[in-house]
C-alpha positions as CSV (number, residue, x, y, z in Angstrom):
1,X,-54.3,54.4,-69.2
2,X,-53.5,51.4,-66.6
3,X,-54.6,48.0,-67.2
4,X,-57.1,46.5,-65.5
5,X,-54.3,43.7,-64.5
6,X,-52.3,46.1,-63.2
7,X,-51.8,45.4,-59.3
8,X,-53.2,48.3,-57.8
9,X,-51.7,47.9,-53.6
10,X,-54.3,50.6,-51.7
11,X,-52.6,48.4,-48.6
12,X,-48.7,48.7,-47.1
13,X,-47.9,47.6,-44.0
14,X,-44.4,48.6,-42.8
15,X,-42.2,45.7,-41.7
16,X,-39.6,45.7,-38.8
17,X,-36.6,43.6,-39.8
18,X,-35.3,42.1,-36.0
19,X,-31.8,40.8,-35.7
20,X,-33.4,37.0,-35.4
21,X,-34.8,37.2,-39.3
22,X,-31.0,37.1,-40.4
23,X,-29.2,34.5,-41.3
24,X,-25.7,33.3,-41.6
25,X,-25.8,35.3,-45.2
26,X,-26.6,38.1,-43.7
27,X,-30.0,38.9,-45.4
28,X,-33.5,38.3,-44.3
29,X,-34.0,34.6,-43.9
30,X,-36.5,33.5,-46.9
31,X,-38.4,32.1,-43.8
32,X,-39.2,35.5,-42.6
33,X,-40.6,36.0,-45.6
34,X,-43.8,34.1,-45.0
35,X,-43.9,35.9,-41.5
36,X,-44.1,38.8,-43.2
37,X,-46.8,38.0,-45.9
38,X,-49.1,36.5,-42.8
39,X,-48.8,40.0,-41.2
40,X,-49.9,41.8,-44.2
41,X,-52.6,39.4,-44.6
42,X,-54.0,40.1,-41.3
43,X,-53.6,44.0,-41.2
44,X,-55.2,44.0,-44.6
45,X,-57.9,42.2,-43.8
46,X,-58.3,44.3,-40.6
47,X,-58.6,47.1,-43.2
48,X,-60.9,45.4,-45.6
49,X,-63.6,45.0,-42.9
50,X,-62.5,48.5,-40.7
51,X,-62.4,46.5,-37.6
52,X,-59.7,43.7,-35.5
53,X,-61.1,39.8,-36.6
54,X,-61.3,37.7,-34.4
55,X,-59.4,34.7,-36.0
56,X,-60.7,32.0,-33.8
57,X,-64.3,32.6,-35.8
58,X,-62.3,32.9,-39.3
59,X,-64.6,32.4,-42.0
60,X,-61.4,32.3,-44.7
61,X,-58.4,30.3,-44.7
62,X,-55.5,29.6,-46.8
63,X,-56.0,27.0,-49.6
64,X,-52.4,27.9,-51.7
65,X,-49.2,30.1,-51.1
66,X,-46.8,30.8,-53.6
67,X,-44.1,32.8,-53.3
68,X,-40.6,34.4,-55.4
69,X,-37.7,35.3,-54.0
70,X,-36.8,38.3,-56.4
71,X,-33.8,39.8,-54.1
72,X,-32.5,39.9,-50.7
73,X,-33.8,42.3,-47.6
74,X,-30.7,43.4,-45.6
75,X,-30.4,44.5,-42.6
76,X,-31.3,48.5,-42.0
77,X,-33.2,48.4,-45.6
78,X,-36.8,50.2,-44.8
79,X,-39.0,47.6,-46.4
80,X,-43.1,47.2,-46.5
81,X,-45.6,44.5,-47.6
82,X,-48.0,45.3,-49.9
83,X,-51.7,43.0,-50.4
84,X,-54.4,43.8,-52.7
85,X,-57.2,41.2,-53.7
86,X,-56.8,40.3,-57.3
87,X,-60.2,38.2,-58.1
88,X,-63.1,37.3,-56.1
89,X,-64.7,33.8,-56.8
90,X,-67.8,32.1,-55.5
91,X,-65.7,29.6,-52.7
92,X,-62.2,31.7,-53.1
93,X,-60.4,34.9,-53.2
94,X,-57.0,35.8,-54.6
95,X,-54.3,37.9,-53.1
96,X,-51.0,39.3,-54.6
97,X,-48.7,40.3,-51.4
98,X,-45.3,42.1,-52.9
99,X,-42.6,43.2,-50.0
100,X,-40.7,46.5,-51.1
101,X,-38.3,48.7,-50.2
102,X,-39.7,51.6,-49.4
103,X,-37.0,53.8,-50.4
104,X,-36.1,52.9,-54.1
105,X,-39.2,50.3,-54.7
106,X,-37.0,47.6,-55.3
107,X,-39.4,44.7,-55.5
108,X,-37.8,41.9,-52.9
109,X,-41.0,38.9,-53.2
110,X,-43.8,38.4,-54.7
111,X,-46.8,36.0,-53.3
112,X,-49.9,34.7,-54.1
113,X,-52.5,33.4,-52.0
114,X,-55.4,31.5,-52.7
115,X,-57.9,32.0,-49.8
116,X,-61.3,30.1,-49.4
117,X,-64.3,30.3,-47.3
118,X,-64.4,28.2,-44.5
119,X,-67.0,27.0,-42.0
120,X,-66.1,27.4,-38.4
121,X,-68.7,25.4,-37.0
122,X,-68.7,22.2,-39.4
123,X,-64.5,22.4,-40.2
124,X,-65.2,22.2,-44.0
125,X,-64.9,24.5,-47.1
126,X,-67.7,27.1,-47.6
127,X,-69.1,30.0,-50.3
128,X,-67.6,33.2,-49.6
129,X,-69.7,35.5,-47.7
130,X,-71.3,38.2,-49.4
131,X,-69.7,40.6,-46.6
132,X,-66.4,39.1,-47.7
133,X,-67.1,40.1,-51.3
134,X,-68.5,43.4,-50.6
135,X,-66.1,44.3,-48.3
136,X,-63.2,43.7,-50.7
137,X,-64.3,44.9,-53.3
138,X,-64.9,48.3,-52.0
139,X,-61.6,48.5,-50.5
140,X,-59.8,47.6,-53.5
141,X,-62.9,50.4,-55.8
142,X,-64.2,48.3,-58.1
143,X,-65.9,44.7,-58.7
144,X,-63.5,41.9,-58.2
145,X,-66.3,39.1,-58.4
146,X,-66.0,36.6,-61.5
147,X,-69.0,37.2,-64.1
């Protein structure tokens, strides 16, 4: 049976690896890492709410990134980033982003966001909608929310 802290990823977002993310070592600069993360933040957030956002009316922004380099992306590798939503709080949400390769599922990084609600209009900190909460927790199948 699988833990209930077992990251379950029901999002993967194929990544493109251009010749402008390598560096002099010849791997993925760690840069292009955070690149990465940001655009499988947005396509899974376009998938949590089944529809494009319009990100000038964001109503969640990010508080905390943390990321581990856990091995180099090469050139040619076929590699995805993965996002789920880990725990749902009363002003924030969590995500755990991992970028793989697709192939053997050789783990390559490993982030974690902490994102908060936001108010558009005032500029300040806000409760996350229920929508928000709703919305992730039925993509990710079960109750995320903090008792």
């Amino acid at each position: 049976m699988e833990s209930i802290d077992t990251p379950i990823f029901h999002h993967s977002q194929p990544l493109q690896i251009r010749f402008n993310d390598v560096d002099l070592l010849g791997h993925v600069n760690n840069s292009i890492y955070f690149a990465f993360y940001d655009l499988g933040k947005s396509r899974y957030f376009e998938a949590v709410k089944a529809q494009n956002i319009d990100w000038k009316k964001a109503d969640v922004v990010i508080a905390n990134v943390n990321a581990d380099f856990v091995a180099p992306i090469y050139p040619g590798e076929a590699v995805a980033v993965q996002t789920c939503t880990t725990e749902i709080g009363h002003r924030s949400f969590k995500l755990l982003q991992q970028i793989v390769n697709t192939e053997t599922g050789q783990v390559k990084g490993i982030c974690r966001t902490v994102m908060v609600g936001f108010d558009v209009q005032s500029g300040v900190a806000a409760a996350i909608s229920d929508e928000w909460k709703e919305a992730l927790c039925r993509f990710e199948g079960r109750d995320l929310r903090k008792k």
